[in-house]
Biopython code that builds the backbone (N, CA, C, O; Angstrom):
import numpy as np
from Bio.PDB.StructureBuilder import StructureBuilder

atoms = [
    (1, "UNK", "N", (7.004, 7.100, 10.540)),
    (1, "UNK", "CA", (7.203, 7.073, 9.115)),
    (1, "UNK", "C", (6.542, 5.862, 8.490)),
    (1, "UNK", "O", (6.439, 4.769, 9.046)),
    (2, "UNK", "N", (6.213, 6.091, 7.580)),
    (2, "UNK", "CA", (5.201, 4.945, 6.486)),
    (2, "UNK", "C", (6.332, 4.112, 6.313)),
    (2, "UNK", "O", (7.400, 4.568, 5.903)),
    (3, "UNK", "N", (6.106, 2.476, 6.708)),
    (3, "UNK", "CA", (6.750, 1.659, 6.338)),
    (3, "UNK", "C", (6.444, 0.628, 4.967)),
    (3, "UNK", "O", (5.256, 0.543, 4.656)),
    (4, "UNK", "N", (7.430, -0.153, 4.138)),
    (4, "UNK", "CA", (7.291, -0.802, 3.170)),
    (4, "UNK", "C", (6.043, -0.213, 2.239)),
    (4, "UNK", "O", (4.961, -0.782, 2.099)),
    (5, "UNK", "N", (6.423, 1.031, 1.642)),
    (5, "UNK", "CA", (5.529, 1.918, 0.760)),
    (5, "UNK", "C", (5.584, 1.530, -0.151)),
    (5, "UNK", "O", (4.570, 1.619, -0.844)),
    (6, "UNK", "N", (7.001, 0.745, -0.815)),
    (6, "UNK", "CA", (7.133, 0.698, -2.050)),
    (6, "UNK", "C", (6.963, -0.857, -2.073)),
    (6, "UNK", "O", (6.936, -1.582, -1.078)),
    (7, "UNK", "N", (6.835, -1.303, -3.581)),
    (7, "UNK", "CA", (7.111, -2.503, -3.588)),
    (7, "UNK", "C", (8.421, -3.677, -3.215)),
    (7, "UNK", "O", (9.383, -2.927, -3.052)),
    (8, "UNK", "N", (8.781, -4.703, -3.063)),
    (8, "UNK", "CA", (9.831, -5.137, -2.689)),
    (8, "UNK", "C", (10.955, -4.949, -3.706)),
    (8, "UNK", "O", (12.155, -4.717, -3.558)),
    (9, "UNK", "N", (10.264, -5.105, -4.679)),
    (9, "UNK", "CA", (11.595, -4.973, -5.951)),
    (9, "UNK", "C", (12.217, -2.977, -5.854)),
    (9, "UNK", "O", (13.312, -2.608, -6.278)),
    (10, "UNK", "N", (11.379, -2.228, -5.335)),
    (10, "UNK", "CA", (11.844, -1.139, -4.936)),
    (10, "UNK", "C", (12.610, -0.993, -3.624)),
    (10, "UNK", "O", (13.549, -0.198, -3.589)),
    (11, "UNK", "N", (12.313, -1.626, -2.655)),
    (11, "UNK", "CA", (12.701, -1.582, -1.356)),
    (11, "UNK", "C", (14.213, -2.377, -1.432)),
    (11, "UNK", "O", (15.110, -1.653, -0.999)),
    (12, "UNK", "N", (14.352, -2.780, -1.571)),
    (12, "UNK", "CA", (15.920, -3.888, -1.993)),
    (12, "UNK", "C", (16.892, -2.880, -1.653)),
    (12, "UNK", "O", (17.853, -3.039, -0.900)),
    (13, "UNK", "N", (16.466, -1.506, -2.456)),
    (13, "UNK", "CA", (17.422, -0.565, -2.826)),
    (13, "UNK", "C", (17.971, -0.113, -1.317)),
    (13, "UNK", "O", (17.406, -0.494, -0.293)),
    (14, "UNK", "N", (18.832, 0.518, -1.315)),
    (14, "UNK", "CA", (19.379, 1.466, -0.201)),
    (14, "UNK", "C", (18.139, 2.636, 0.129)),
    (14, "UNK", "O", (17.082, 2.752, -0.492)),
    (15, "UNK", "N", (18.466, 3.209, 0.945)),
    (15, "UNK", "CA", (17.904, 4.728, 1.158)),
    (15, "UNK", "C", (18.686, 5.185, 0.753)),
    (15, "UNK", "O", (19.677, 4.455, 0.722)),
    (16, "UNK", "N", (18.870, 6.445, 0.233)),
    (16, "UNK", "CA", (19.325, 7.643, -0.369)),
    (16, "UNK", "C", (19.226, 8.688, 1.328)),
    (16, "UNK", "O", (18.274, 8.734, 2.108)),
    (17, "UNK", "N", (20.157, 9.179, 1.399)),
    (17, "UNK", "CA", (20.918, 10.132, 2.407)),
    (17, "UNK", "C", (20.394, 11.787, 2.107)),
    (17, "UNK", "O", (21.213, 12.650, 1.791)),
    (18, "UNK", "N", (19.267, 12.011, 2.220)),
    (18, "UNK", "CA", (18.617, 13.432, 1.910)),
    (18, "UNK", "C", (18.159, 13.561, 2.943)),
    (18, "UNK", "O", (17.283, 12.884, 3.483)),
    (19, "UNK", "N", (18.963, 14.852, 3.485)),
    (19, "UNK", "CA", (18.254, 15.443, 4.943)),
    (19, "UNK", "C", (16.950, 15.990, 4.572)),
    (19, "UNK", "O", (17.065, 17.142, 4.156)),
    (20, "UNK", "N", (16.144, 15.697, 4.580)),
    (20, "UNK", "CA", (14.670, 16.202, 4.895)),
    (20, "UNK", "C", (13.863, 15.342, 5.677)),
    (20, "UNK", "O", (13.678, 14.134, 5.527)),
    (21, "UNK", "N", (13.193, 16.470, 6.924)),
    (21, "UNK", "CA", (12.538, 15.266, 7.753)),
    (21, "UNK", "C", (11.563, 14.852, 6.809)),
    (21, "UNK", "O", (11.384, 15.312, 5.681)),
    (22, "UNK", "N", (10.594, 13.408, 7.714)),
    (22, "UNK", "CA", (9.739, 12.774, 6.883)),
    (22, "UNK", "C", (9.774, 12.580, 5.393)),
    (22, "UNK", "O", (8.917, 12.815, 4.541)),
    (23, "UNK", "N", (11.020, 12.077, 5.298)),
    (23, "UNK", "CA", (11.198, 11.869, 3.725)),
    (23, "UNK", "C", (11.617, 10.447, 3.967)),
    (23, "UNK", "O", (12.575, 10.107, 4.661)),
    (24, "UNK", "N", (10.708, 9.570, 3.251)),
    (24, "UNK", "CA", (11.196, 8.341, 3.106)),
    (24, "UNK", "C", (12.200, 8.096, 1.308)),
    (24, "UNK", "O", (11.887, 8.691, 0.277)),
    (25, "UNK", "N", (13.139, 7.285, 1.412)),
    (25, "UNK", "CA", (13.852, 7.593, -0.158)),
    (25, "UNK", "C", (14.641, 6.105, -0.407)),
    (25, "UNK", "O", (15.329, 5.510, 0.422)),
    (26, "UNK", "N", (14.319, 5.669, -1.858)),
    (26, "UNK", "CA", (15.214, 4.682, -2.351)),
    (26, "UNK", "C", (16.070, 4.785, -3.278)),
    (26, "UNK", "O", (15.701, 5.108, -4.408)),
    (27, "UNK", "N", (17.355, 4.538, -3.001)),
    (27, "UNK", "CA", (17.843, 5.126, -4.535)),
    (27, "UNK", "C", (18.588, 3.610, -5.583)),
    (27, "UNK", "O", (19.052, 2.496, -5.339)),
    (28, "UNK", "N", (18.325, 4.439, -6.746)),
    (28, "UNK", "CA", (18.819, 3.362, -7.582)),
    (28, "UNK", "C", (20.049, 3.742, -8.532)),
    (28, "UNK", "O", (19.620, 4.430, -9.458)),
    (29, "UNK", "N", (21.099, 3.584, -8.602)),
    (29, "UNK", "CA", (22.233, 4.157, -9.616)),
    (29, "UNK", "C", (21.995, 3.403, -10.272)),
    (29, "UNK", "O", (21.563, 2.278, -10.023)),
    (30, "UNK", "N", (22.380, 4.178, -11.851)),
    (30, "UNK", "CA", (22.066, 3.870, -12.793)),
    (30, "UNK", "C", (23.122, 4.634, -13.842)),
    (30, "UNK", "O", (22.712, 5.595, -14.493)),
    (31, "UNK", "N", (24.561, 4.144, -13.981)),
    (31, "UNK", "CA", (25.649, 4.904, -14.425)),
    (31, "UNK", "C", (25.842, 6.183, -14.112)),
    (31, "UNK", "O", (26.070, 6.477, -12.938)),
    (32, "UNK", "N", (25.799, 6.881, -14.822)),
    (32, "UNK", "CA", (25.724, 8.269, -14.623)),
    (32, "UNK", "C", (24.980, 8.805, -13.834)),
    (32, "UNK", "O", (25.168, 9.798, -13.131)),
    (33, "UNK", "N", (24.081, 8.129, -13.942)),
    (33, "UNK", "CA", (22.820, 8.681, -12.954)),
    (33, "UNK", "C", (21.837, 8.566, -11.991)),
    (33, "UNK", "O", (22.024, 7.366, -11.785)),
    (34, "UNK", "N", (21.133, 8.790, -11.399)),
    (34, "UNK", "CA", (20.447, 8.830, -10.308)),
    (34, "UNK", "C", (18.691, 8.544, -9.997)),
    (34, "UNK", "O", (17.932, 9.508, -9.897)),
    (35, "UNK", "N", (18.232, 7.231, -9.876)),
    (35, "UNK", "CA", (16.850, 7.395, -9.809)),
    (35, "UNK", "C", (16.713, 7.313, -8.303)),
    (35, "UNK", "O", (17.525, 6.697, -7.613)),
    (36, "UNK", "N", (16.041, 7.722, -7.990)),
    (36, "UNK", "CA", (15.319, 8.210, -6.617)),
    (36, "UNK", "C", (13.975, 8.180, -6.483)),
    (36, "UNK", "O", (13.326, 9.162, -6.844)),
    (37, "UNK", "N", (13.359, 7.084, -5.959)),
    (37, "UNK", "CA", (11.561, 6.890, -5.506)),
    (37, "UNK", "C", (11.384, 8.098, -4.031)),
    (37, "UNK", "O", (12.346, 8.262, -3.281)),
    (38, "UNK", "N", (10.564, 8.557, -3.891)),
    (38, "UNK", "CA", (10.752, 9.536, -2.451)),
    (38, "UNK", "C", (9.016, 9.418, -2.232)),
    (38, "UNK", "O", (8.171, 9.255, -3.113)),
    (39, "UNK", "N", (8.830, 9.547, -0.880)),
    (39, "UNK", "CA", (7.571, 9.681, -0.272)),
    (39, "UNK", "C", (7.681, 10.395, 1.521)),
    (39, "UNK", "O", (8.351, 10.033, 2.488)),
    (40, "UNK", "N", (6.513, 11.721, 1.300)),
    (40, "UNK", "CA", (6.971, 12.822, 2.616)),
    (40, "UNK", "C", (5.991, 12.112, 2.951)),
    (40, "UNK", "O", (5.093, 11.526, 2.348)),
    (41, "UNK", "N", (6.453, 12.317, 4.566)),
    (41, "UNK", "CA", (5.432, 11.910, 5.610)),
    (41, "UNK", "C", (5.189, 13.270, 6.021)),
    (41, "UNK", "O", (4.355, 13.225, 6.925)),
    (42, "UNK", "N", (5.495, 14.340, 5.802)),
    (42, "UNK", "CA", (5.425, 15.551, 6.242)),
    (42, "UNK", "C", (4.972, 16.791, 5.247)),
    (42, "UNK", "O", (5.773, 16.845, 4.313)),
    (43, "UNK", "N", (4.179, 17.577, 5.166)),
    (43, "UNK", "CA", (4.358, 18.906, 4.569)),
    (43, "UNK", "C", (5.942, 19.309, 4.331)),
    (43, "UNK", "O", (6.694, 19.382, 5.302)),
    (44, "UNK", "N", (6.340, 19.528, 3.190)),
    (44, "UNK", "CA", (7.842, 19.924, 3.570)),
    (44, "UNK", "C", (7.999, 21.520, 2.664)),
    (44, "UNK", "O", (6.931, 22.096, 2.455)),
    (45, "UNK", "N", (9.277, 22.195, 2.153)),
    (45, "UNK", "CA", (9.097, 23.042, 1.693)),
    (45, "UNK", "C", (10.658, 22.726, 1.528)),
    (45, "UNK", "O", (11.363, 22.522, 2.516)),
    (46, "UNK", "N", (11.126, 22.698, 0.299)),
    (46, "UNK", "CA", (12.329, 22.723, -0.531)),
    (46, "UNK", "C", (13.166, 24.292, -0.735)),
    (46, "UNK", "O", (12.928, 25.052, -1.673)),
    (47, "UNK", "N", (13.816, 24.466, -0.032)),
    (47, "UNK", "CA", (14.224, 25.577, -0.759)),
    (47, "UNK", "C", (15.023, 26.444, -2.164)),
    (47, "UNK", "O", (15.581, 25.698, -2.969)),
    (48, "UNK", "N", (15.055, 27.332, -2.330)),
    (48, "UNK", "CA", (15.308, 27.079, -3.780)),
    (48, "UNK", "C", (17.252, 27.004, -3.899)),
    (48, "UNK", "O", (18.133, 27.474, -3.178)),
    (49, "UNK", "N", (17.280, 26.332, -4.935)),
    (49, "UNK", "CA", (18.796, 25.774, -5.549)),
    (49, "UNK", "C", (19.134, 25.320, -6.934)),
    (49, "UNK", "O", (18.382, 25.587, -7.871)),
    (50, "UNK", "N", (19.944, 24.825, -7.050)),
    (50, "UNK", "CA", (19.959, 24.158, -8.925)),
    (50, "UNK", "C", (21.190, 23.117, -8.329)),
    (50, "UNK", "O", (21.860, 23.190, -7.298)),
    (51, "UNK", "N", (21.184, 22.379, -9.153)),
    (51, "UNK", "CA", (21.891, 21.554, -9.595)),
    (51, "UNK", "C", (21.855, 20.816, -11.232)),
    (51, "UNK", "O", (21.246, 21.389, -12.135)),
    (52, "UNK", "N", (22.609, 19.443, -11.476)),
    (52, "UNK", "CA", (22.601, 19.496, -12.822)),
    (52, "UNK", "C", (21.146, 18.960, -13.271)),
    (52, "UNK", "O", (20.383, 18.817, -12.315)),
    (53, "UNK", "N", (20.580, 18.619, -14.601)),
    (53, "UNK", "CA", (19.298, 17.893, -14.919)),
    (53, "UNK", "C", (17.915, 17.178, -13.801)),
    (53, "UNK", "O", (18.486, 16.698, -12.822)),
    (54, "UNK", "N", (17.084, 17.074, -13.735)),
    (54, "UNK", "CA", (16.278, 16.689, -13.050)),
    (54, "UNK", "C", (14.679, 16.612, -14.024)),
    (54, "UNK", "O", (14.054, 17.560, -14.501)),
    (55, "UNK", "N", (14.271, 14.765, -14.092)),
    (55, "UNK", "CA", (13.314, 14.411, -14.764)),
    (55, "UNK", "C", (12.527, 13.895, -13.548)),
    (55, "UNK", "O", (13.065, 13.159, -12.721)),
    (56, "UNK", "N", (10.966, 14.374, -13.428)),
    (56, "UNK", "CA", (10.150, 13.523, -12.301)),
    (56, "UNK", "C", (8.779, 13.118, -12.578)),
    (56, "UNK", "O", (8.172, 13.829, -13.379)),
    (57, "UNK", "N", (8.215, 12.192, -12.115)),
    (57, "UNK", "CA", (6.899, 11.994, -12.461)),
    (57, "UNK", "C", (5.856, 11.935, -11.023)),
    (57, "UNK", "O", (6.460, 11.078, -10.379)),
    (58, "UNK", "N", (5.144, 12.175, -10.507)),
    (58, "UNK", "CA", (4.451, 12.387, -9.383)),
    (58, "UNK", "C", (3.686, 10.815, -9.862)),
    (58, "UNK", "O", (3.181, 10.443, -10.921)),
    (59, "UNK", "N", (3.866, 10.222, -8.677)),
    (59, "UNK", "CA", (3.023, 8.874, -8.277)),
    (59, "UNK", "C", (2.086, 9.137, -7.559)),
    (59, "UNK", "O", (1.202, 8.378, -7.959)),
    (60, "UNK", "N", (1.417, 10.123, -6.193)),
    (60, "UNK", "CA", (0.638, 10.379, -5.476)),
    (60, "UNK", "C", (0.954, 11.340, -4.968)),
    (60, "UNK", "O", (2.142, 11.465, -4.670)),
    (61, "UNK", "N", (0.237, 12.143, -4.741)),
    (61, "UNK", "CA", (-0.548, 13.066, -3.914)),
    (61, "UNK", "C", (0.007, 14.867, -4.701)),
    (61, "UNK", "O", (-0.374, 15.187, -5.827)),
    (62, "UNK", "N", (0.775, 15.656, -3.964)),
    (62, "UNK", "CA", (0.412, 17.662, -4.658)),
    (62, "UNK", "C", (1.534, 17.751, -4.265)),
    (62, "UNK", "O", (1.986, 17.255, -3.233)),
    (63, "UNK", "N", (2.466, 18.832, -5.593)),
    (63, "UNK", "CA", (3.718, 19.371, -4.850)),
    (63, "UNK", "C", (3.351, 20.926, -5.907)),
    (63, "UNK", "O", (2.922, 21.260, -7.011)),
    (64, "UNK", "N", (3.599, 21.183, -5.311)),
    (64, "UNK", "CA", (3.816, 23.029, -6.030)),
    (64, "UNK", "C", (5.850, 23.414, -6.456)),
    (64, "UNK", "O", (6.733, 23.829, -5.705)),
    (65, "UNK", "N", (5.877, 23.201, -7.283)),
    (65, "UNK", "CA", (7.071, 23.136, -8.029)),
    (65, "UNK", "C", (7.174, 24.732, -8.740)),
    (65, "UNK", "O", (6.366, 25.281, -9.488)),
    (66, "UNK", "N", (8.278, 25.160, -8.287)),
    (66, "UNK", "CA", (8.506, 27.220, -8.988)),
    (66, "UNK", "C", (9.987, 26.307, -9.848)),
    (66, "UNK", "O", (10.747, 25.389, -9.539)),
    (67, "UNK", "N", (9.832, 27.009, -10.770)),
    (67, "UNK", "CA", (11.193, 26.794, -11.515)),
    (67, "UNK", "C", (11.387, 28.445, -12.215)),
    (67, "UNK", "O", (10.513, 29.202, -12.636)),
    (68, "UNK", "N", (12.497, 28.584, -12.161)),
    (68, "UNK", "CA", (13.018, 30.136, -12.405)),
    (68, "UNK", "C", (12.103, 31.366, -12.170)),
    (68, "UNK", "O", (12.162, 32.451, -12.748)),
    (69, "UNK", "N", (10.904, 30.807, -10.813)),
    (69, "UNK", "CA", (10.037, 31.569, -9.494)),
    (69, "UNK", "C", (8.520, 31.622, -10.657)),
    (69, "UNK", "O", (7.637, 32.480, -10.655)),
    (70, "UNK", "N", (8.627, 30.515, -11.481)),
    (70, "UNK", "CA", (7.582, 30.104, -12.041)),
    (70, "UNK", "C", (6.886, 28.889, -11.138)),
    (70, "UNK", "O", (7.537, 27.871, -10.901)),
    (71, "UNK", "N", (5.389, 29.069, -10.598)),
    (71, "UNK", "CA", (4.851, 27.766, -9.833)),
    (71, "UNK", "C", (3.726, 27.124, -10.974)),
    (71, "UNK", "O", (2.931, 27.577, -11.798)),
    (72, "UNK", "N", (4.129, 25.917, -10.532)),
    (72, "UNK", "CA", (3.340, 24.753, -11.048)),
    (72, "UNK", "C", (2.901, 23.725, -10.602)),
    (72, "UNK", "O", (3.669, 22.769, -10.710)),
    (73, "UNK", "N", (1.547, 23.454, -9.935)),
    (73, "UNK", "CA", (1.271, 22.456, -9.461)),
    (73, "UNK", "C", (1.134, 21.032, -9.926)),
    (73, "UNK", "O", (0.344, 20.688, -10.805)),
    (74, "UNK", "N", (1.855, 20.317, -9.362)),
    (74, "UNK", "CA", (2.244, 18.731, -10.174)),
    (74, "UNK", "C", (1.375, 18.068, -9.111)),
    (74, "UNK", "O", (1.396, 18.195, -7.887)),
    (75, "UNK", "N", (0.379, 17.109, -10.141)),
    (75, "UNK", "CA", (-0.514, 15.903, -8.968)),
    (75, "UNK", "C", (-0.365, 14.451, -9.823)),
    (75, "UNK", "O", (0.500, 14.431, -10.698)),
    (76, "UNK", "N", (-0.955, 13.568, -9.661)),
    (76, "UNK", "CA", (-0.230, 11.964, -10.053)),
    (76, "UNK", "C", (-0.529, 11.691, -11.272)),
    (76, "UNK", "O", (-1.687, 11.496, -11.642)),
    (77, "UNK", "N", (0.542, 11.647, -12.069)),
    (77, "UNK", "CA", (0.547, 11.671, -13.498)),
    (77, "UNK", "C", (1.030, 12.766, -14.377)),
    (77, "UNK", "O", (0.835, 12.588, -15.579)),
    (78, "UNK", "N", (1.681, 13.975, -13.979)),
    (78, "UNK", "CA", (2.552, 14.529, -14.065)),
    (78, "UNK", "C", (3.624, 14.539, -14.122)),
    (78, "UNK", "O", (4.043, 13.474, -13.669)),
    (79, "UNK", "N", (4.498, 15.246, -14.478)),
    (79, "UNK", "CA", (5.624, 15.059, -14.964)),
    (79, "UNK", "C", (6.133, 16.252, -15.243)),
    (79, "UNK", "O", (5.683, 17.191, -15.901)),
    (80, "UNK", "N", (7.456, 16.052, -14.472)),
    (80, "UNK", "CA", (8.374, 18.086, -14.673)),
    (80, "UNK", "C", (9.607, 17.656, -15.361)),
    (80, "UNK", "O", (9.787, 16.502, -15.748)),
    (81, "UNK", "N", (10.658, 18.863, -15.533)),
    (81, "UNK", "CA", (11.696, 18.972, -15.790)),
    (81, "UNK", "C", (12.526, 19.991, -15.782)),
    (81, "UNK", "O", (12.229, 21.001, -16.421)),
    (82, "UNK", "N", (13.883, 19.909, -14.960)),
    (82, "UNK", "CA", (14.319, 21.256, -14.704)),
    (82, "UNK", "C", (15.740, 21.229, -15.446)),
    (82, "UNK", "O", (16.427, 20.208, -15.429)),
    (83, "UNK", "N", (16.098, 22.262, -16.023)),
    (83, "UNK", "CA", (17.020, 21.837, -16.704)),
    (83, "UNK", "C", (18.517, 22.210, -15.944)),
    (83, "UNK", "O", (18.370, 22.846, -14.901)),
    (84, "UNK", "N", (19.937, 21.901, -16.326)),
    (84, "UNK", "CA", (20.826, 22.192, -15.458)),
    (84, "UNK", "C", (20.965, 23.510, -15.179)),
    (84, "UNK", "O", (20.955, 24.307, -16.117)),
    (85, "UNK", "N", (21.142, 24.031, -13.650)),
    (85, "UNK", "CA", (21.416, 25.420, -13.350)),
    (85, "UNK", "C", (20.227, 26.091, -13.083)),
    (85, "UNK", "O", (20.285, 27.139, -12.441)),
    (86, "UNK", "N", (19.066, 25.625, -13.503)),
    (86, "UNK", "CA", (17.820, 25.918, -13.437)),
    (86, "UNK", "C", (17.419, 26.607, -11.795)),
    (86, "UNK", "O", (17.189, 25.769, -10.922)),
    (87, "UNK", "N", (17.363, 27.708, -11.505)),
    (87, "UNK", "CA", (16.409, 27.791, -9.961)),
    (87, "UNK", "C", (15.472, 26.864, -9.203)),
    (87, "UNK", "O", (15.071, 26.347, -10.246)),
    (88, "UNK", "N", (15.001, 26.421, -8.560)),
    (88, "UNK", "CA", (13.756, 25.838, -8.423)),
    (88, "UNK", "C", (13.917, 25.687, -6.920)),
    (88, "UNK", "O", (14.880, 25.795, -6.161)),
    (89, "UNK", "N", (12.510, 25.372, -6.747)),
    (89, "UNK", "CA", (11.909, 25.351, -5.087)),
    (89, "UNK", "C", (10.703, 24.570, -5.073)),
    (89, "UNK", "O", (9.975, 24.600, -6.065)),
    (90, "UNK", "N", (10.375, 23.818, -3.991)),
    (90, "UNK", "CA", (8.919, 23.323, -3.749)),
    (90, "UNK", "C", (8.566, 23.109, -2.377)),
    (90, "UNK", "O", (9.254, 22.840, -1.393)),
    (91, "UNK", "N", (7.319, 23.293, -2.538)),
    (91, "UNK", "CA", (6.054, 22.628, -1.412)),
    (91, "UNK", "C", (5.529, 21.456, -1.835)),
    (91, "UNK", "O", (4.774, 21.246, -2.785)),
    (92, "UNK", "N", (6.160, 20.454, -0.769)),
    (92, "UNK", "CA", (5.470, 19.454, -1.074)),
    (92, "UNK", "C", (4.423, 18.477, 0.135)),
    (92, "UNK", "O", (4.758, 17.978, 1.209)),
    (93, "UNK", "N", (3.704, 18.478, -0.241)),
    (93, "UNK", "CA", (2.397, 18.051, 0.615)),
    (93, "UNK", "C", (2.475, 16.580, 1.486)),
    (93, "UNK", "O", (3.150, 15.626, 1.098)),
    (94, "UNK", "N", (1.740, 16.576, 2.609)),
    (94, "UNK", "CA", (2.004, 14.783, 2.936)),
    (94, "UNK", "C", (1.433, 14.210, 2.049)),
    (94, "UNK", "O", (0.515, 14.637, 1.347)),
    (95, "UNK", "N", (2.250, 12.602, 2.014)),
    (95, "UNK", "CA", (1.617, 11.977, 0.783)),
    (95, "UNK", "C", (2.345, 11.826, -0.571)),
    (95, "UNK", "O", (2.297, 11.020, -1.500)),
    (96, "UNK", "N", (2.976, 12.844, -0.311)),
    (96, "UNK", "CA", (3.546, 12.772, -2.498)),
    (96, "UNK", "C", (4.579, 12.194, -2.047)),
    (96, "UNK", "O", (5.482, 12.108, -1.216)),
    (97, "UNK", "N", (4.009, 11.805, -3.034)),
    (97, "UNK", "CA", (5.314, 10.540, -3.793)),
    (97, "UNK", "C", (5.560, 10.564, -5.164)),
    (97, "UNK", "O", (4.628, 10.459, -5.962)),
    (98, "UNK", "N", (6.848, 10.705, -5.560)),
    (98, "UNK", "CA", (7.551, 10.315, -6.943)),
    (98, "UNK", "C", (8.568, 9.765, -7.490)),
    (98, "UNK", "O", (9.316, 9.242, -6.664)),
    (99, "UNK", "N", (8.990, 9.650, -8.888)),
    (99, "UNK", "CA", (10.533, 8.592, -9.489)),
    (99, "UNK", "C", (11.066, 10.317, -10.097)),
    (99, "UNK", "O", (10.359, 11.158, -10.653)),
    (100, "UNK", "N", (12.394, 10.391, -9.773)),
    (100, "UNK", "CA", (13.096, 11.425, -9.566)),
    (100, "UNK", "C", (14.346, 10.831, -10.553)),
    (100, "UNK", "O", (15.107, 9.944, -10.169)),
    (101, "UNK", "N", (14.413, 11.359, -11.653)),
    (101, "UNK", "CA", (16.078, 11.049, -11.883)),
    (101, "UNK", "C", (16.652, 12.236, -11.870)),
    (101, "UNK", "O", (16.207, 13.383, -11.922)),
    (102, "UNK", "N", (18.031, 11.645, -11.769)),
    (102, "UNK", "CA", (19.407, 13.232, -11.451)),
    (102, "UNK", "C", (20.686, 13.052, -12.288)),
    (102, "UNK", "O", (21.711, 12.418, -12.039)),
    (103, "UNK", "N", (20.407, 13.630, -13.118)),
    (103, "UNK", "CA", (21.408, 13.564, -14.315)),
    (103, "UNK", "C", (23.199, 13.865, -13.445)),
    (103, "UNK", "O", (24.079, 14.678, -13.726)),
    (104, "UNK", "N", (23.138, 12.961, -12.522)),
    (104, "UNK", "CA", (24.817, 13.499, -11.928)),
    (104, "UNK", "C", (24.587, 11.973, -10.844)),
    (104, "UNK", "O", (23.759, 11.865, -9.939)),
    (105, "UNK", "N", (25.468, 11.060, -11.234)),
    (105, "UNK", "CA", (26.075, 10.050, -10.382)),
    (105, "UNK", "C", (25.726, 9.869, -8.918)),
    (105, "UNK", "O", (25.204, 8.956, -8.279)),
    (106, "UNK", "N", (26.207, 11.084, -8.613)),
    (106, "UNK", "CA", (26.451, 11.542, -7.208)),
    (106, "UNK", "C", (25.600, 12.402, -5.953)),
    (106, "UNK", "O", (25.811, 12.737, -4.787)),
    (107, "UNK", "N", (24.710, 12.506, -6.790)),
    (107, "UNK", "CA", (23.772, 13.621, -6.354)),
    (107, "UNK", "C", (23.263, 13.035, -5.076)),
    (107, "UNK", "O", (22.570, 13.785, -4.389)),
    (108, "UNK", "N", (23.553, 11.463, -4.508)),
    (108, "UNK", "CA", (22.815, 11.902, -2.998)),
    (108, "UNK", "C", (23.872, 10.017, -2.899)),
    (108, "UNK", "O", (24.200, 9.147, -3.707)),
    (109, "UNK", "N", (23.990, 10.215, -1.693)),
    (109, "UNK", "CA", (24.824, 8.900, -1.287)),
    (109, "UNK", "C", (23.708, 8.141, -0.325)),
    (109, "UNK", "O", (22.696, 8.552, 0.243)),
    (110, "UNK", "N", (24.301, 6.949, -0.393)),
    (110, "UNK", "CA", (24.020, 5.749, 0.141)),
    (110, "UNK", "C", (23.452, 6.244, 2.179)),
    (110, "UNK", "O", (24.262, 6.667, 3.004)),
    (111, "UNK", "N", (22.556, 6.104, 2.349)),
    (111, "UNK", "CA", (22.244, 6.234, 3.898)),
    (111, "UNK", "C", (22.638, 5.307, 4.848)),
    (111, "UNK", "O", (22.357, 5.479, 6.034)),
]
sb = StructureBuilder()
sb.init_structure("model")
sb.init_model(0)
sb.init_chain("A")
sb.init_seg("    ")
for serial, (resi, resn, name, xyz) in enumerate(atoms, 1):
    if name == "N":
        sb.init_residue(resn, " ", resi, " ")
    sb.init_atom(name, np.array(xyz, "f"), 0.0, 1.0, " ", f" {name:<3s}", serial, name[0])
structure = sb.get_structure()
């Protein structure tokens, strides 16, 4: 796994507890809510689910994002949004990396 990817003022943070292999993850609470830096060391493939709000911006590399089995390819400088309850699924490529917020507190615990 890719070590010290992020900067130090990112790295401080905890990992975030998301079973996916080759997923490196930092998380940051932020009252209510949830920012999350993430970077795959792996091809991965998300399967589809919902949960509440979700804002992201792609920092590097390709993810193919379906939201209600709509696909959209997101590359660096992009930016999605799924709204609560929303379907969604992805492929995401080695390499990508993004800042993830999660409109719910709780959405992934401390590793």
């Amino acid at each position: 796994m890719t070590k010290n990817i992020f900067p130090e003022i990112i790295n401080r943070h905890p990992n975030a507890n998301i079973p996916i292999d080759g997923l490196v993850s930092k998380l940051i609470q932020a009252g209510d809510q949830q920012f999350v830096f993430m970077e795959f060391d792996e091809d991965t493939e998300v399967s589809e689910h919902s949960h509440n709000a979700q804002w992201g911006v792609v920092l590097a590399g390709e993810m193919e994002l379906s939201i209600e089995g709509v696909p959209r390819i997101l590359r660096k400088g992009d930016s999605y949004s799924i709204e609560k309850d929303q379907m969604h699924s992805a492929k995401i490529k080695k390499g990508y990396r993004d800042l993830t917020l999660f409109d719910q507190k709780d959405r992934y615990k401390v590793k």
